[in-house]
C-alpha positions in Angstrom: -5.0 9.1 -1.5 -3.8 9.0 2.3 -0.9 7.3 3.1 0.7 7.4 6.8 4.3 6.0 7.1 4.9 5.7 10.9 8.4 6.2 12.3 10.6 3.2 11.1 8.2 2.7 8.2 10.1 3.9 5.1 12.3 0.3 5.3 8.8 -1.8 4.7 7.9 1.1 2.1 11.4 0.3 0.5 10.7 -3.7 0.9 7.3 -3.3 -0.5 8.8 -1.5 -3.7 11.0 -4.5 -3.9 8.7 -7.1 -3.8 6.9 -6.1 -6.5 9.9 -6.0 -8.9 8.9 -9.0 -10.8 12.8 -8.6 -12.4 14.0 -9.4 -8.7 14.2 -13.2 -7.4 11.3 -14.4 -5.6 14.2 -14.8 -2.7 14.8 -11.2 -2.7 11.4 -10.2 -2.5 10.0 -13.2 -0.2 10.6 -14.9 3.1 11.1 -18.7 2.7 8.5 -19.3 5.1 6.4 -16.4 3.1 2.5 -17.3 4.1 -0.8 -16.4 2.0 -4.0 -16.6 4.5 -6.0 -15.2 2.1 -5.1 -17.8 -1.7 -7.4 -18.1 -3.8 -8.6 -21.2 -5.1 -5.8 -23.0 -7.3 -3.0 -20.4 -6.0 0.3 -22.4 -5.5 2.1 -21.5 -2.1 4.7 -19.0 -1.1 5.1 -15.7 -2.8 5.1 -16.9 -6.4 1.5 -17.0 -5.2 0.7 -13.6 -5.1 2.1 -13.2 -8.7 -0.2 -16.2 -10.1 -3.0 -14.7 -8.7 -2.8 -11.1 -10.5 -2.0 -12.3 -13.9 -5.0 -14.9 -13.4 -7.1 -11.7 -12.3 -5.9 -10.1 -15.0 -6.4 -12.9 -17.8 -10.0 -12.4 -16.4 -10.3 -8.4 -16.6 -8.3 -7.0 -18.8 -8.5 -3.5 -17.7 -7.8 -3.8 -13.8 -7.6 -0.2 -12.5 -7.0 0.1 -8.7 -7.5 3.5 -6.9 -6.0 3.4 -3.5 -8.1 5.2 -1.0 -5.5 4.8 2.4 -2.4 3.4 3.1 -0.4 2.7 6.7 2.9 1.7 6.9 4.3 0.7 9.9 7.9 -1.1 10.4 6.1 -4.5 10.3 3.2 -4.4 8.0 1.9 -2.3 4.7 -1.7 -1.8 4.8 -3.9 -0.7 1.8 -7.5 0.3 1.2 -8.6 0.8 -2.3 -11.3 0.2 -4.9 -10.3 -2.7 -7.5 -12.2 -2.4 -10.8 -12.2 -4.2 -14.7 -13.6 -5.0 -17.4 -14.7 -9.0 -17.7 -12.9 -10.0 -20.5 -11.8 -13.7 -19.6 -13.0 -16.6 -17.5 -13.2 -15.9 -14.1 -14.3 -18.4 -12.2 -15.8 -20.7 -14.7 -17.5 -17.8 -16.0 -17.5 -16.8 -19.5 -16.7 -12.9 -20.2 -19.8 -10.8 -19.6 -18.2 -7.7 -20.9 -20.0 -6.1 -17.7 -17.7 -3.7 -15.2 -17.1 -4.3 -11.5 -15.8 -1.7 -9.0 -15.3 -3.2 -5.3 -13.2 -2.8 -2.1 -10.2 -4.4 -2.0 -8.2 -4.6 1.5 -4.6 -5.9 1.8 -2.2 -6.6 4.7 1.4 -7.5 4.1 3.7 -8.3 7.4 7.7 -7.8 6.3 10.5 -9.6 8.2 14.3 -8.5 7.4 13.5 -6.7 4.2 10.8 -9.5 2.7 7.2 -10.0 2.9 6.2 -12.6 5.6 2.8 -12.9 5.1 -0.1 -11.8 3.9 -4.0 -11.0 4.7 -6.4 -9.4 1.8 -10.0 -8.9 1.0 -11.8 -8.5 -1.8 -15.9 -8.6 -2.0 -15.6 -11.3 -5.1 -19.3 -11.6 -4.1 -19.6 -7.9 -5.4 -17.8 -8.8 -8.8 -20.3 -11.7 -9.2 -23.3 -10.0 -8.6 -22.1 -6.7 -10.8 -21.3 -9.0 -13.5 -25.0 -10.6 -13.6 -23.6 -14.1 -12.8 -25.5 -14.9 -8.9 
């Protein structure tokens, strides 16, 4: 793994450590006007978002492994390049478990403002799970 932390980057590196404290308030960890551009379908807004979205994932795949691949920090944003894989264990999108295993690219962009995530961009080829799990 790769990772570049650009001068002034430690803080975000520091804020990214603390937003994903699940012990720590969701205002600790979150701008107010926090922004997901990327939700999935059904994700409620803000940063609890984010949250709901990996424990549905991982209702779905019980065995989520991710092996990050390169990571920039900069004083403004956390970027991350990895491969996301599992086991389909649960429903995922109306889809009963196959028991079948997926491994794709998953790409993530977090902004941080004053300590807290501001935002967020990600990709994941979903298309990729669906086809490695036999259901398109």
């Amino acid at each position: 793994m790769a990772t570049e932390i650009t001068e002034g980057g430690q803080a975000t590196m520091d804020a990214v450590e603390r937003m994903r404290d699940q012990e720590r308030p969701l205002d600790e960890r979150f701008t107010d006007d926090f922004t997901d551009h990327d939700p999935a379908d059904g994700q409620p807004e803000g940063g609890g978002g984010i949250a709901w979205f990996w424990e549905t994932f991982g209702e779905s795949f019980g065995d989520v492994d991710r092996t990050v691949l390169e990571t920039i920090v900069t004083p403004t944003k956390f970027v991350t390049i990895s491969d996301l894989s599992g086991t389909h264990t649960g429903e995922f999108m109306g889809h009963a478990p196959t028991g079948k295993r997926f491994t794709v690219r998953n790409v993530q962009v977090i902004g941080y403002r004053d300590g807290k995530a501001c935002d967020r961009w990600g990709s994941t080829d979903v298309l990729g799970i669906l086809q490695q799990l036999g259901l398109v």
